[in-house]
VMD Tcl script that draws the C-alpha trace (Angstrom):
set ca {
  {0.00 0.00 0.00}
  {1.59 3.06 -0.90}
  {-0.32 5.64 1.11}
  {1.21 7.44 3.67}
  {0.13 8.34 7.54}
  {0.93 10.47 9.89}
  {0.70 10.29 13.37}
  {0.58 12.93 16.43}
  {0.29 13.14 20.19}
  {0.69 16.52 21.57}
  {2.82 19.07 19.25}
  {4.86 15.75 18.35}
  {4.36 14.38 14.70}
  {5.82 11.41 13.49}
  {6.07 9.47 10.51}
  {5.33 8.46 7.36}
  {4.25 5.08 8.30}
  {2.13 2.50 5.55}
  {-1.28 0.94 6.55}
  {0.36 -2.11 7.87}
  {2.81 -0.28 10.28}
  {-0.47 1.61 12.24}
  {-2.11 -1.78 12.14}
  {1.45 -3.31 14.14}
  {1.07 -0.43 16.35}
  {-2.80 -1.14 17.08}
  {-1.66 -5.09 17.71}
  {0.69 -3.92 20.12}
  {-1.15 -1.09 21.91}
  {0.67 1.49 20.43}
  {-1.99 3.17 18.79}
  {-4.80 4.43 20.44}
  {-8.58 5.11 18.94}
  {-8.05 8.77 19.71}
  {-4.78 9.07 18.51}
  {-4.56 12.07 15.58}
  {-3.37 10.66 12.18}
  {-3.51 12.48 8.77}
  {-2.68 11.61 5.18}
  {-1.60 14.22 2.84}
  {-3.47 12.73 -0.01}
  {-7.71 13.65 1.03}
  {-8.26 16.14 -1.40}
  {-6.53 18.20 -0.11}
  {-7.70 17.37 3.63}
  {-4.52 17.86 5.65}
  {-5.91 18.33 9.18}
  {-5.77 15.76 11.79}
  {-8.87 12.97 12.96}
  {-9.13 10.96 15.18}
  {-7.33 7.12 14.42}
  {-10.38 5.43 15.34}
  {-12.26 6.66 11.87}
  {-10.08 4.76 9.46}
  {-12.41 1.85 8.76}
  {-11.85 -1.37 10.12}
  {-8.03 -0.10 12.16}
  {-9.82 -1.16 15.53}
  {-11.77 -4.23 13.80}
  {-14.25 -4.88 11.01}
  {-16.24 -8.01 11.57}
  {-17.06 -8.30 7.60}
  {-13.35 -8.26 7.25}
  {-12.59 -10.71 10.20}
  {-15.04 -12.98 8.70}
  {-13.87 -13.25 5.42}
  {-10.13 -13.67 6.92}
  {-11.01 -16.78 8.47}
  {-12.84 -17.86 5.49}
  {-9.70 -17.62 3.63}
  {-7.93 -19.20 6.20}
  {-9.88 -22.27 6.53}
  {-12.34 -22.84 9.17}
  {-9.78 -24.71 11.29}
  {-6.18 -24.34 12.69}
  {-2.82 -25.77 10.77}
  {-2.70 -27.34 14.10}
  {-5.68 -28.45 16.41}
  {-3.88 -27.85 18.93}
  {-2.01 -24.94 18.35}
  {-4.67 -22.05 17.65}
  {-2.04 -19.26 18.07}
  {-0.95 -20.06 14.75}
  {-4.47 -20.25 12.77}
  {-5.00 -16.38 14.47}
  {-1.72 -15.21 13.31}
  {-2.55 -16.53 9.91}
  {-5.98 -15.08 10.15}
  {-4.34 -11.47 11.11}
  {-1.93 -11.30 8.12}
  {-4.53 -11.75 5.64}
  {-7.16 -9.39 7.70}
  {-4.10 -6.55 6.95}
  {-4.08 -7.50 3.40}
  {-7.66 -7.19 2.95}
  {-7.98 -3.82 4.86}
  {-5.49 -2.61 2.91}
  {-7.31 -3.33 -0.36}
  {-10.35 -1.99 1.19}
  {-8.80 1.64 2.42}
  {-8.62 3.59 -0.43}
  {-5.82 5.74 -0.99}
  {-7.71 9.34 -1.88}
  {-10.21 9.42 0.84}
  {-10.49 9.43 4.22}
  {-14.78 9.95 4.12}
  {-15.88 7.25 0.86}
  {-16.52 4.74 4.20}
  {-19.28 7.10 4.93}
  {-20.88 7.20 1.96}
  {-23.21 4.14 2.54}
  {-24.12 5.57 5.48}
  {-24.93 9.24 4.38}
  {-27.64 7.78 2.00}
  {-30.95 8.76 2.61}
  {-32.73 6.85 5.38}
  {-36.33 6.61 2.99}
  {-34.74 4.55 0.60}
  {-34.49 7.08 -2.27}
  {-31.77 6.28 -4.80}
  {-28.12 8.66 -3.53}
  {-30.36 10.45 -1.35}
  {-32.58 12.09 -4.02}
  {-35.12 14.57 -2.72}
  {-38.43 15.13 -4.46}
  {-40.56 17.02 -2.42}
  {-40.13 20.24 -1.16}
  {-41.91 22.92 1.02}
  {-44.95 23.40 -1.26}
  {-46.14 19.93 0.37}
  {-45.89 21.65 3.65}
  {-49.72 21.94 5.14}
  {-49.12 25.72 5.86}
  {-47.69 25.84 2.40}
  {-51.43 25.42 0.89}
  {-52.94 27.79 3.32}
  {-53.52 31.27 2.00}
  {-51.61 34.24 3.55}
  {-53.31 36.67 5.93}
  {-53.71 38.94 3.45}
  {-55.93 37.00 1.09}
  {-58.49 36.00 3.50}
  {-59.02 39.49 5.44}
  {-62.55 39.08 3.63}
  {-63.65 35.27 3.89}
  {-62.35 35.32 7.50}
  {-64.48 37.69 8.83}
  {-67.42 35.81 7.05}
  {-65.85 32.35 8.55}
  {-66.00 33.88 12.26}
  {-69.15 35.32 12.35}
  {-71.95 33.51 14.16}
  {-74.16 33.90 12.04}
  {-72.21 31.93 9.35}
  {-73.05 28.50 10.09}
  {-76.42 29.37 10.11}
  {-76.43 30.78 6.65}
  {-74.21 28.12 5.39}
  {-76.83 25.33 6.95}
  {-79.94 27.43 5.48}
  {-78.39 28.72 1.69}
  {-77.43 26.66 -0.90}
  {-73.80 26.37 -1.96}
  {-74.26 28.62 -5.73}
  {-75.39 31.67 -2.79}
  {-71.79 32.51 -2.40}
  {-69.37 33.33 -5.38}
  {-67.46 30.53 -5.61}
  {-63.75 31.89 -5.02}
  {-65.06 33.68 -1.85}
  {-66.66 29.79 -0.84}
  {-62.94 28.57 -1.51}
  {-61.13 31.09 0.99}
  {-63.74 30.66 3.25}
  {-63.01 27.27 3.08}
  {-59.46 27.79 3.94}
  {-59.81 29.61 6.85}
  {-62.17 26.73 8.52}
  {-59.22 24.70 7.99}
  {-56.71 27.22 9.39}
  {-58.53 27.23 12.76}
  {-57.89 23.25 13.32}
  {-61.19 22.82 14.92}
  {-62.36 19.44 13.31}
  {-65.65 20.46 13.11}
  {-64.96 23.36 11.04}
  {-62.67 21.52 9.15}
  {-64.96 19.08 8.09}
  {-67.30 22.04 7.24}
  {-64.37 22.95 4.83}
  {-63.85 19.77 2.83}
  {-67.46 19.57 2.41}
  {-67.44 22.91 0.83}
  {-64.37 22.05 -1.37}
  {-65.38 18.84 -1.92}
  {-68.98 20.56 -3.93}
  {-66.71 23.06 -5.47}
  {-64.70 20.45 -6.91}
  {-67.38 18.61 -8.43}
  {-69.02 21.68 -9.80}
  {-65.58 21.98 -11.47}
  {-63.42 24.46 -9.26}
  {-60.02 24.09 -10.48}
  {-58.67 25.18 -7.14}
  {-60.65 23.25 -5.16}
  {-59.80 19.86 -6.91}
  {-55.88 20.77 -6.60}
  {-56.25 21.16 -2.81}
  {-58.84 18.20 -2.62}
  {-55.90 16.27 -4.38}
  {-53.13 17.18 -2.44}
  {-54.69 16.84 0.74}
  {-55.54 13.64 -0.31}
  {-51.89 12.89 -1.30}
  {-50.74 14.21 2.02}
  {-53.43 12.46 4.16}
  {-53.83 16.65 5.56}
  {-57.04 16.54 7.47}
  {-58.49 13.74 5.23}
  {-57.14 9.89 5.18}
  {-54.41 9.63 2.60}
  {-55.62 8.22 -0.54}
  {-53.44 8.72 -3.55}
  {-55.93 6.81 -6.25}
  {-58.40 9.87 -5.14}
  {-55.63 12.00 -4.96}
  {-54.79 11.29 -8.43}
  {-58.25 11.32 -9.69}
  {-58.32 15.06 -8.21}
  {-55.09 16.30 -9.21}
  {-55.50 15.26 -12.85}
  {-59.12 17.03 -13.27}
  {-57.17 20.15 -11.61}
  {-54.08 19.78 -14.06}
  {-56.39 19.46 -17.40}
  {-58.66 22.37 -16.03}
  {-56.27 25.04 -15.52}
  {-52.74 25.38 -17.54}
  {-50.98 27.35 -14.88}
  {-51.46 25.09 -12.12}
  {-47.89 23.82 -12.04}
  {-47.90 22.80 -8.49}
  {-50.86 20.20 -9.23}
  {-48.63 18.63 -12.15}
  {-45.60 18.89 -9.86}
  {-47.71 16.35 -7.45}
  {-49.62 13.99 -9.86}
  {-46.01 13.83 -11.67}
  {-44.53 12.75 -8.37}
  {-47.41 10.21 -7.12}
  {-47.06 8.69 -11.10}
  {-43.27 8.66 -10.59}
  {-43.27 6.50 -7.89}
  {-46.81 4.66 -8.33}
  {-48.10 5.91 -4.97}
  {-51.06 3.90 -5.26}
  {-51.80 4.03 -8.86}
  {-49.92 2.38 -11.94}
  {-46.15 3.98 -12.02}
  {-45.73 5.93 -15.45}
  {-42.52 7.81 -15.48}
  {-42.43 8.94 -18.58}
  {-45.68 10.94 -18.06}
  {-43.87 11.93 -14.66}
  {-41.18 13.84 -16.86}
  {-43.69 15.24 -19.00}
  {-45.86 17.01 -16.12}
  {-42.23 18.23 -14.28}
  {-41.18 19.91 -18.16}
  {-44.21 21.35 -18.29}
  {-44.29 22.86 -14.56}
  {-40.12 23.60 -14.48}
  {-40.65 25.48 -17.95}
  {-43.62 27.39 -16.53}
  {-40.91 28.54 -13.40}
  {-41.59 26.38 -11.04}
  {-38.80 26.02 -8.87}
  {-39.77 22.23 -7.20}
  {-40.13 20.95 -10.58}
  {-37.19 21.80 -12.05}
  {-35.73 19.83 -9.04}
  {-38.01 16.94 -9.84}
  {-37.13 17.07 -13.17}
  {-33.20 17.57 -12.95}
  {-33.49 13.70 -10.99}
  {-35.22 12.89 -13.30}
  {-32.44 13.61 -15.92}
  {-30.12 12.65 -13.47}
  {-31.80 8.74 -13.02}
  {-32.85 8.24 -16.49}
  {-36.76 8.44 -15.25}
  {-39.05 8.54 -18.00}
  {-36.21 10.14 -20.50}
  {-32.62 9.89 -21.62}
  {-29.97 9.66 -18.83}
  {-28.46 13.00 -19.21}
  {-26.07 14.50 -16.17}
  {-25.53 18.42 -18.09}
  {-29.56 18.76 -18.37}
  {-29.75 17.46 -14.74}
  {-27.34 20.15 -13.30}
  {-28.62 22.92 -15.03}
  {-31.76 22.20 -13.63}
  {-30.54 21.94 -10.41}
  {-28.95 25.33 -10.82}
  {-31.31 27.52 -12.09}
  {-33.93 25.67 -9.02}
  {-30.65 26.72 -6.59}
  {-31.04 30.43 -8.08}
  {-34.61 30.70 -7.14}
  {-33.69 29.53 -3.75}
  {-35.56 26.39 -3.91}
  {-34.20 24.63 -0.19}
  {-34.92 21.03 -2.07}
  {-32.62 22.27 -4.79}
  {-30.05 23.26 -2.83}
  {-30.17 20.03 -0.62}
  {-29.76 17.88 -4.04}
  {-26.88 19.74 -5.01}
  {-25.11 20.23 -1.77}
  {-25.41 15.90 -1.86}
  {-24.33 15.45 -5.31}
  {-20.94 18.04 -4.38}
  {-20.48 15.61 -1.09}
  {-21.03 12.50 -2.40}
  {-19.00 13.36 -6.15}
  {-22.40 12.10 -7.68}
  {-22.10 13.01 -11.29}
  {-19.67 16.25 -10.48}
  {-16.43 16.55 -9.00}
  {-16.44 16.39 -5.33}
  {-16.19 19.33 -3.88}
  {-17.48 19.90 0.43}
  {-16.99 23.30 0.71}
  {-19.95 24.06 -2.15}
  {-21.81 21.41 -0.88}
  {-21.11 22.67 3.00}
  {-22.08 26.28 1.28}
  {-25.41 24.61 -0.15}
  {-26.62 22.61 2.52}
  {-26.59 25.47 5.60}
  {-29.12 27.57 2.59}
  {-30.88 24.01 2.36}
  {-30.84 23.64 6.35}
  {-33.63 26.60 6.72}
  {-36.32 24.20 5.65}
  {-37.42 22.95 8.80}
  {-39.74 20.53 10.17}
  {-39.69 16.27 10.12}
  {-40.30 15.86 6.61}
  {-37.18 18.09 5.87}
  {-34.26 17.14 4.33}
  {-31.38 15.91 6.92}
  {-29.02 18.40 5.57}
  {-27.86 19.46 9.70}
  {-26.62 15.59 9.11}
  {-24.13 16.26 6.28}
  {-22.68 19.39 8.04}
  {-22.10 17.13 11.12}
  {-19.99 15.37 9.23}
  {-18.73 18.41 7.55}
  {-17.33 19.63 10.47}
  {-16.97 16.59 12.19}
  {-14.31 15.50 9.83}
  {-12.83 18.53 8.15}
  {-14.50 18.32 5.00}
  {-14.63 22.06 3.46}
  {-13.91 23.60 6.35}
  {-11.46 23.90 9.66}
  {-12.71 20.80 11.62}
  {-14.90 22.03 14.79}
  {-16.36 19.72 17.08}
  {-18.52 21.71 18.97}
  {-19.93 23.36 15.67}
  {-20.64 19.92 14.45}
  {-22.24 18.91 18.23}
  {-24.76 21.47 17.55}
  {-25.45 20.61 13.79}
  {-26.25 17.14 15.35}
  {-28.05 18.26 17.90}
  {-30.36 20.84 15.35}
  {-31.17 17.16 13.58}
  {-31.96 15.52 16.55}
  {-34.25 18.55 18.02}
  {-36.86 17.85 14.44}
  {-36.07 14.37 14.61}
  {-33.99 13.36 12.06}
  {-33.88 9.61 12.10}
  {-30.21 9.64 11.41}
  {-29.33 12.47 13.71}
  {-30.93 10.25 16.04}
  {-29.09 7.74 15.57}
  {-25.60 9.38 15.65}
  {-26.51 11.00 19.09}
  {-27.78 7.66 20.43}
  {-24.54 6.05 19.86}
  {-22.43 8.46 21.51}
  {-24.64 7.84 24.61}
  {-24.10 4.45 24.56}
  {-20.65 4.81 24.05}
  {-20.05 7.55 26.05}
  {-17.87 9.48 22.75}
  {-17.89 13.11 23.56}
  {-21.10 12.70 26.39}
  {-21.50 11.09 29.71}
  {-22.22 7.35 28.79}
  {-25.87 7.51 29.44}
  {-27.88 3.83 28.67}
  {-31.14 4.68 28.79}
  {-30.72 7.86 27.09}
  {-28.85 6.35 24.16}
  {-31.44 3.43 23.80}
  {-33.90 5.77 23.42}
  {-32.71 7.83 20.65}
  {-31.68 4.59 19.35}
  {-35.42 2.99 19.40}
  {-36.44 6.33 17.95}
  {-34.20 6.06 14.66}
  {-35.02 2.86 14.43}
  {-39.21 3.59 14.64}
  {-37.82 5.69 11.85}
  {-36.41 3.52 9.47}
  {-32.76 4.17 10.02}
  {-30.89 1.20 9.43}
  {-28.14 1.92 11.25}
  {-30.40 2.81 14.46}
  {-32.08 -1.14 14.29}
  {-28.43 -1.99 14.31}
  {-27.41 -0.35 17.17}
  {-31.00 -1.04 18.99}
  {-30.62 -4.63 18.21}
  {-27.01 -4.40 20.22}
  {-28.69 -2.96 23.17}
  {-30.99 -5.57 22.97}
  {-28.29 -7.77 22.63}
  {-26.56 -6.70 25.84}
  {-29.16 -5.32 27.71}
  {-27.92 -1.86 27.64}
  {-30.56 0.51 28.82}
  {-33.66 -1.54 27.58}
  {-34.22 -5.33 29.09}
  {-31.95 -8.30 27.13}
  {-33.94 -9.80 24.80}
  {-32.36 -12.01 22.18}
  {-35.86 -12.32 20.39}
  {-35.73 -8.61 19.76}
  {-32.79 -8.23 19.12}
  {-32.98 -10.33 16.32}
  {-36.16 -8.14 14.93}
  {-34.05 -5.36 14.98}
  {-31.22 -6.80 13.32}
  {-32.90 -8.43 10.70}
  {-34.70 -5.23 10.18}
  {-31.57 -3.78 9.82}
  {-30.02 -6.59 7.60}
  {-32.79 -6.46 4.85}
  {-32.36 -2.75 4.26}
  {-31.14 -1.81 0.45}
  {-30.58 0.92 -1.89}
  {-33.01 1.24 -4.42}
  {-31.59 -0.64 -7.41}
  {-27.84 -0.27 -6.48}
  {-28.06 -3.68 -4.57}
  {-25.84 -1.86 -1.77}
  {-26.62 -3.07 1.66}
  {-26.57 0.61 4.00}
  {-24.78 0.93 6.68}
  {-24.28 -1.97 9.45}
  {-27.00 -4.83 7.36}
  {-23.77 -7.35 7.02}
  {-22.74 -6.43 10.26}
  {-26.50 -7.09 11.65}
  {-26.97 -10.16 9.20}
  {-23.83 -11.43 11.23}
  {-24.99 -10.93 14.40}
  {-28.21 -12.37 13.64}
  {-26.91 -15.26 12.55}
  {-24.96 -15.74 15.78}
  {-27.93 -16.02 17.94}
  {-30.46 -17.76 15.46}
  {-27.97 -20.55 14.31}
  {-27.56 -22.36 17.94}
  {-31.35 -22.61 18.05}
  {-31.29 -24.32 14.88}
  {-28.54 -26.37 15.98}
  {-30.78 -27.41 18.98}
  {-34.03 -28.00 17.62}
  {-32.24 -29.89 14.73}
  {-30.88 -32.22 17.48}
  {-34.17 -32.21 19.17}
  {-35.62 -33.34 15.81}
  {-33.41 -36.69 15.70}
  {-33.36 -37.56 18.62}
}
mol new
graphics top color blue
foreach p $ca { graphics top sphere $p radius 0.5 }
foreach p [lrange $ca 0 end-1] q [lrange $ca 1 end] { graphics top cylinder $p $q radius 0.2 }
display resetview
């Protein structure tokens, strides 16, 4: 291996010293987890980290495994097993040192900075127009239908007059604001009104029938309806580029109705060449996946760009990935550091995690001066809306005790929550604390659930387990096969 570290302790630097002379010095205690090490060649990424993040230095069980696979499954000598785990060691440096790439420090975090959803490199899609304050009107446009929705007298009038009394965009803001106040009584008022309006063929009432039904906002979600809705709304009014931007993405991913992508890429072209910002997104992952059209990487970042100038936050989330990742561009973390803090101002749980990728941002280095503390608080902005992965991250520290008090039940629950989430690398780790009875109560039986949930867990089409599945397949494994063993005893017997 021809890559060159670097070690320090204090102001004292020594070195150059090859792969295999920091694994020596881990054999023989020598090298510590939090010892500093650097390589000159991380593009460009000359400050120090901590030992402990060069994958597999302090042990990789896929690694281990496959070393004694290669080794045989038993000793030269039965009786001499010193030997077989010498041989066993040799080979596990080989094999790490194929594994280590000689560029970059960070590529062993790239299965596990892919998005937690399942979406293909982290792609976004949605953006804040499917917010539910989003679709509300402003202040400003209801002055008049609010002052009709508050007054006493209005249910009575609305009971005793038949819907064609009121003009119908003043029955459509009124609307509105019964749904504003989140009374349920008035909101159901409100969909009833919307619901005649659509009917009677309101444009504007079918697009927010439609999305609401997409959303499940105030209604149960029901994309087939949703569908039905959005499409009436789409061929009713030409400017109604948000309604195509949600049909396209429910027929995208056949959300309940037949997938068509190529109609998908239609609807975004139509919205993202009317100006809508979101669409243009949709569409430049669309060019960018080969979804419903030509694969075609230039059409997908000029998309991306021109959504970026209109200060679209899903935009600027996509792009910030595709700089960190080196998806289709040159990596580059300080654009992509630049781009996610604009994309970290969309807020709320069904945001983006882009506080997660500035974690590791400054975690690590990458574009900028490495802080810990700044990256402490980008981790703890994810876990305060409940990031799955920020969860995660933050759970593991407490169970660890890395950089907090070690904390059991703390860390188990943050765990349990990223793992509610879908975050494979959270079933992982809650199917260790299961495992070892670390702040929950041992339970081998769900601790297998949690790894298996784990294990299963794939990238969309790329047939890349995420983060931790071969390590949770292992450990799975471990517990299930000596029942097996036993009940296939039990069975001859």
């Amino acid at each position: 291996m021809s890559q060159s570290w670097f070690l320090r302790r204090g102001h004292h630097e020594t070195g150059p010293y090859t792969l295999h002379d920091l694994l020596r010095m881990v054999r023989r205690e020598m090298l510590q987890p939090m010892d500093l090490v650097r390589t000159p060649r991380k593009h460009g990424r000359n400050n120090w980290f901590p030992a402990s993040e060069i994958n597999g230095l302090f042990g990789d069980l896929e690694l281990r495994r496959e070393a004694r696979r290669m080794a045989g499954d038993e000793p030269f000598d039965p009786n001499n097993r010193a030997d077989w785990n010498a041989n066993v060691s040799d080979i596990y440096e080989e094999l790490l040192a194929e594994r280590i790439e000689s560029d970059t420090a960070s590529d062993s975090y790239e299965s596990l900075l892919n998005e937690a959803d399942g979406s293909e490199r982290g792609d976004a899609l949605r953006g804040v127009s499917c917010k539910p304050e989003a679709r509300l009107p402003a202040d400003k446009d209801t002055r008049i239908a609010s002052s009709v929705a508050n007054d006493n007298k209005f249910d009575e009038a609305l009971e005793s007059s038949p819907i064609h009394a009121f003009m119908p965009e003043a029955e459509y803001h009124t609307a509105l604001s019964l749904i504003k106040k989140e009374n349920s009584d008035d909101q159901k008022k409100a969909f009833e009104i919307l619901r005649t309006l659509a009917e009677r063929g309101h444009t504007a009432s079918q697009a927010y029938l439609g999305w609401a039904y997409w959303t499940g906002f105030v209604v149960p979600q029901d994309s087939p309806a949703a569908a039905q809705w959005l499409r009436k709304a789409v061929d009713g009014n030409d400017n109604d580029n948000e309604s195509r931007l949600d049909l396209g993405l429910i027929l995208l991913k056949g959300d309940g109705v037949a997938e068509n992508k190529a109609e998908a890429f239609c609807l975004f072209l139509q919205a993202a060449s009317n100006g809508n910002a979101e669409a243009m997104n949709s569409l430049a992952m669309c060019y960018l996946r080969g979804h419903g059209t030509e694969q075609d990487s230039q059409k997908a970042l000029h998309w991306l760009e021109a959504a970026v100038k209109m200060d679209c936050e899903v935009a600027q989330y996509n792009l910030g990935l595709r700089y960190f990742l080196g998806d289709f561009i040159e990596r580059d973390y300080a654009k992509a550091l630049s781009l996610l803090k604009l994309a970290a101002r969309w807020t709320g749980k069904e945001a983006c995690p882009s506080e997660w990728y500035i974690y590791y941002c400054y975690k690590d280095g990458l574009g900028t001066d490495r802080n810990v503390t700044e990256a402490d608080e980008w981790l703890k902005k994810g876990v305060s809306r409940e990031c799955p992965r920020a969860m995660m991250e933050l759970g593991r520290h407490y169970m660890c005790g890395d950089g907090v008090e070690c904390d059991y039940t703390q860390g188990a629950g943050l765990l349990r929550k990223a793992a509610d989430g879908g975050d494979a690398g959270g079933q992982y780790f809650l199917g260790i604390a299961f495992l070892n009875g670390h702040g929950v109560q041992q339970d081998d039986g769900e601790a297998v659930k949690w790894f298996y949930l784990a294990a299963k867990q794939k990238h969309n089409g790329t047939g890349e387990f995420i983060v931790s599945s071969d390590e949770a397949t292992a450990c799975m494994w471990d517990l299930i096969a000596p029942l097996i063993s036993s009940r296939l005893r039990n069975s001859q017997k």
